[in-house]
C-alpha positions in Angstrom: 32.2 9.1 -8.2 32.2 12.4 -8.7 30.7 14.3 -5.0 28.5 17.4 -3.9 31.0 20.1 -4.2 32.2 18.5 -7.9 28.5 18.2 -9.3 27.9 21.9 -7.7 30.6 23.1 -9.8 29.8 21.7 -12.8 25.9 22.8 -12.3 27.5 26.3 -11.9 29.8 26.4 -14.9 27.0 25.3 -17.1 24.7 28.1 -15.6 27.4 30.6 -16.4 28.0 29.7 -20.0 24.4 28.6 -20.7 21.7 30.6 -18.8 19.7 32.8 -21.1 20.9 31.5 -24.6 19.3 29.9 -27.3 20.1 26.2 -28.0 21.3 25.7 -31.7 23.3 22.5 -31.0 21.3 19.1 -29.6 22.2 15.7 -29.9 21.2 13.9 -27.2 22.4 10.2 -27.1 20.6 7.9 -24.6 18.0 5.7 -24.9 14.6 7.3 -24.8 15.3 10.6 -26.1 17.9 10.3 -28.9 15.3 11.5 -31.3 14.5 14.9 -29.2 15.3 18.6 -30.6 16.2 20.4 -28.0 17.3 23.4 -30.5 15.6 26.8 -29.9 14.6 26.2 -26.5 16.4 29.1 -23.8 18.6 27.7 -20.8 16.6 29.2 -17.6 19.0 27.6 -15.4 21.4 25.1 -14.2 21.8 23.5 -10.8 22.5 21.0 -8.8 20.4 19.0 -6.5 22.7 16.6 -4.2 24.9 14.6 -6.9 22.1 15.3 -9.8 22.4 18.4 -12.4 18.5 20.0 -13.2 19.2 22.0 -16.7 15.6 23.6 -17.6 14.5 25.4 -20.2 12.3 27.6 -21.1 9.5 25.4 -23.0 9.1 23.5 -19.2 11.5 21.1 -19.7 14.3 20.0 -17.8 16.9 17.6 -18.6 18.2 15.4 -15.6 21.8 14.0 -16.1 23.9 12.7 -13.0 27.2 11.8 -13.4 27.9 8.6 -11.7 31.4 7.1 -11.5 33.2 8.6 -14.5 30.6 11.1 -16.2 31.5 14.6 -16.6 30.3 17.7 -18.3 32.6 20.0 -20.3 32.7 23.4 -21.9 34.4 23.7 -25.0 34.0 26.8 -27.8 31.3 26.2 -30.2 33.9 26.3 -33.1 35.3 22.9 -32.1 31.7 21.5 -31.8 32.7 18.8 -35.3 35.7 17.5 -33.6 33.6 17.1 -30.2 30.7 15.3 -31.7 33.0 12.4 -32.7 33.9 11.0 -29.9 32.5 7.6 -29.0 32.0 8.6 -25.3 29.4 11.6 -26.0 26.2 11.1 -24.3 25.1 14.5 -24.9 25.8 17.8 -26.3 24.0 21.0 -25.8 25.8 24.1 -28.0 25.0 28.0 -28.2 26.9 30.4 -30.2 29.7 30.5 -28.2 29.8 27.5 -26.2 29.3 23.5 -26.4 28.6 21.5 -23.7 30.0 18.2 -23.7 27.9 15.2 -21.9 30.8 12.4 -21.5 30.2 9.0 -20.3 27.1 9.8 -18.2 25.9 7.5 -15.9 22.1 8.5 -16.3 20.0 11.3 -19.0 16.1 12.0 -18.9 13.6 14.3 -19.7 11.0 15.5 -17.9 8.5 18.1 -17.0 10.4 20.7 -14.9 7.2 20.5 -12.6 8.1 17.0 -12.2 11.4 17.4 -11.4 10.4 15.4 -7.8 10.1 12.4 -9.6 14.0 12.1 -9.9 15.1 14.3 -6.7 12.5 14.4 -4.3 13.9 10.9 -2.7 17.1 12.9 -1.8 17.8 14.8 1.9 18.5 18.0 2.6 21.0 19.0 -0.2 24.3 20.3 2.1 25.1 22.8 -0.8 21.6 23.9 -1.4 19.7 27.0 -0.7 17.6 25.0 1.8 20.3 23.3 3.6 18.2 22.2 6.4 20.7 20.5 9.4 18.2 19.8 11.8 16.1 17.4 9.2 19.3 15.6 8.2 20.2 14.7 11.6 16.8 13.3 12.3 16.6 11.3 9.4 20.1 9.8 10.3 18.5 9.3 14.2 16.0 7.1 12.2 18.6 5.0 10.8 19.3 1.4 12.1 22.8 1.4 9.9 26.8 2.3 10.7 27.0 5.9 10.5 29.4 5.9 7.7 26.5 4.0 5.8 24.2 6.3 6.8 26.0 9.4 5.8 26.7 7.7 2.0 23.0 7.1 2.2 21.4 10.1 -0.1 17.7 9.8 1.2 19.4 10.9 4.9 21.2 14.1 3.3 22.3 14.8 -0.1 25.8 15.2 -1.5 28.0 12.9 0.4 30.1 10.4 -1.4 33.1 8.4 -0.1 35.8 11.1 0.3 34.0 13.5 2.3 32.3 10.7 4.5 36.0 9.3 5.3 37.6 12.4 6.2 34.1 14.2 7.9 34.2 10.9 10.6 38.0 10.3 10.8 38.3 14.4 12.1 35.5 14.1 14.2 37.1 10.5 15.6 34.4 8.3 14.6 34.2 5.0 13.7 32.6 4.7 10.7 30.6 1.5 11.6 29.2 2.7 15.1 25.4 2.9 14.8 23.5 5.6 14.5 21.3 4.8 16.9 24.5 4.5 19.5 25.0 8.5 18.8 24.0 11.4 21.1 21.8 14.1 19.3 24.9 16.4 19.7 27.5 13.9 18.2 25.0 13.8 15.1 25.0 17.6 15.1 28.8 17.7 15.0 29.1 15.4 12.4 26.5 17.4 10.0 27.8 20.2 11.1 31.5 19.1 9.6 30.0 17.6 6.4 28.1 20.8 5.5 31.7 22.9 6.8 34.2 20.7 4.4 31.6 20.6 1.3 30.8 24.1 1.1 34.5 25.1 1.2 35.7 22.5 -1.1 32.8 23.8 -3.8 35.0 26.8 -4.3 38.2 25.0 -5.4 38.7 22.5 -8.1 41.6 20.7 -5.6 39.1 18.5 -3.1 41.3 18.6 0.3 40.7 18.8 3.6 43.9 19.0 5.8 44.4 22.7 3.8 47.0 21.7 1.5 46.6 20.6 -2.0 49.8 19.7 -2.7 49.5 15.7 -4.6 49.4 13.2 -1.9 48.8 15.5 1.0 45.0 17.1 0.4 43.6 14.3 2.7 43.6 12.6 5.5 42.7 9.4 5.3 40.6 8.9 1.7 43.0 7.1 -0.6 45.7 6.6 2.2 45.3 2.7 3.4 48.9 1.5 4.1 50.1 5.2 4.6 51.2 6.5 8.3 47.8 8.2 9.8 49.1 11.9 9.7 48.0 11.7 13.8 48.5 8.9 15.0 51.1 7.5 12.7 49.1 3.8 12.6 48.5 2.7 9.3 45.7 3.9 7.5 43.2 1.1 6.2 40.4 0.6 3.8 36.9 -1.7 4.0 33.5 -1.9 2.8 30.8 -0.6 4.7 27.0 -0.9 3.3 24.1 -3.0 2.6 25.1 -6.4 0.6 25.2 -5.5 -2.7 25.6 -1.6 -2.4 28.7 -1.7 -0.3 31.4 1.3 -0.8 34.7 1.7 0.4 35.2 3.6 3.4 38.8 4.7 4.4 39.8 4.8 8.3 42.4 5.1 10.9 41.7 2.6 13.3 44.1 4.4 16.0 42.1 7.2 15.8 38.9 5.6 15.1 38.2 3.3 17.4 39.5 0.2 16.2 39.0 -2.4 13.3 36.0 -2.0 10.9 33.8 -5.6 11.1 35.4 -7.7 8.3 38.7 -5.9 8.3 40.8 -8.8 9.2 43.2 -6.4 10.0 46.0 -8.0 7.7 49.0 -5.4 6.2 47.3 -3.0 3.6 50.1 -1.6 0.8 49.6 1.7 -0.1 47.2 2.2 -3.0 49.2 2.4 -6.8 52.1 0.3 -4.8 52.7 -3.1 -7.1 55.1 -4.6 -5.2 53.6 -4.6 -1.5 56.8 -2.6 0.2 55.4 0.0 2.3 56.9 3.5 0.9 57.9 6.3 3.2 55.8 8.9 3.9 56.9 11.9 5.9 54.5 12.2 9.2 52.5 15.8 8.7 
């Protein structure tokens, strides 16, 4: 699922190509507004709230999309708007003179009063790319928790933008295990950790390679996220993978139990091959 910095991009390349022009292309297909016109109506803005996208316009409308696991948005010139409008995928498309905005395979679309924009985001934290980034609020709503931190840091309502990459590689460099309890935590352990997520989400918003060991090289930009049966680049114990969550809403949380403080409850701690390998064999990596 696409995460903070991703959707913050997006938001931002929409605002660019969008803000301040007339709609003249609408076709909006998702149940409950297919039929709406959207043509005439001015782009005010664009922007991101956690991992939703607020597009408003000027008639006090906004249009709520969020991507969910494979959605995107994409900008393509408005001359190539009939080839575009046939794909099978398109949820939406929004066109002005010079661009077309592509809606593909979005996980959610609704329209709503821009006054009543709350109804869709006001369940979410402090957003940790947002104007209002506010550090002290997210680390008391994860104090209130009674959950793993790694839970609680996936957990939207605590703080907004944090999916499973960043959570993995914010508690594996600040040597956390990702199912200690909050409530376990020292005010100043929280801090940290905040303090990390907000670091490694508003540089990665700048660059369209996520990593957070510096390099973007393929296979090297993390960690631990996508890693289990790879070498820890620390410790050199293999790197694992298990679910973390509430029944039913469980994600996968990558770790290094070396550096983490040991097995994740359920991990049975059996060997994990490398993610893409079909054959089991543990492939070389070179220790970084």
């Amino acid at each position: 699922m696409p995460e903070g910095d991703t959707v913050w991009r997006t938001a931002r390349r929409l605002h660019q190509a969008l803000a301040g022009q007339v709609l003249t292309v609408s076709d909006l297909r998702f149940p409950g507004i297919a039929t709406v016109d959207l043509r005439g109506a001015t782009t005010t803005d664009v922007l991101s709230r956690g991992k939703h996208i607020l597009h408003r316009l000027d008639t006090g409308a906004t249009l709520h999309s969020h991507l969910r696991m494979e959605g995107q948005w994409r900008l393509e010139p408005a001359d190539t708007a009939a080839r575009w409008l046939r794909r099978g995928d398109l949820r939406a498309a929004l066109g002005t003179d010079a661009w077309l905005a592509l809606g593909l395979r979005l996980g959610m679309l609704d329209l709503l009063r821009t006054s009543h924009e709350a109804d869709v985001v006001g369940h979410l934290g402090p957003d940790l790319l947002g104007p209002d980034w506010d550090a002290p609020r997210a680390v008391a709503n994860l104090q209130r928790t009674q959950t793993p931190i790694g839970a609680a840091l996936l957990d939207q309502r605590n703080l907004a933008g944090l999916g499973t990459l960043w959570c993995a590689e914010c508690l594996f460099l600040e040597r956390l295990n990702p199912w200690t309890f909050t409530f376990e935590l020292d005010p100043g352990t929280l801090e940290r950790v905040v303090d990390r997520a907000h670091r490694l989400l508003d540089a990665a918003r700048h660059h369209p390679v996520q990593a957070s060991t510096g390099l973007r090289r393929h296979g090297e930009e993390t960690y631990v996220h996508a890693r289990s049966g790879r070498p820890c680049r620390r410790c050199g114990q293999p790197v694992r993978v298990a679910m973390i969550g509430p029944e039913g809403q469980e994600r996968t949380m990558f770790y290094c139990p070396g550096c983490q403080g040991g097995l994740g409850p359920g991990d049975d701690g059996r060997p994990q091959a490398p993610l893409g390998s079909s054959t089991g064999r543990r492939t070389p990596y070179r220790r970084v």
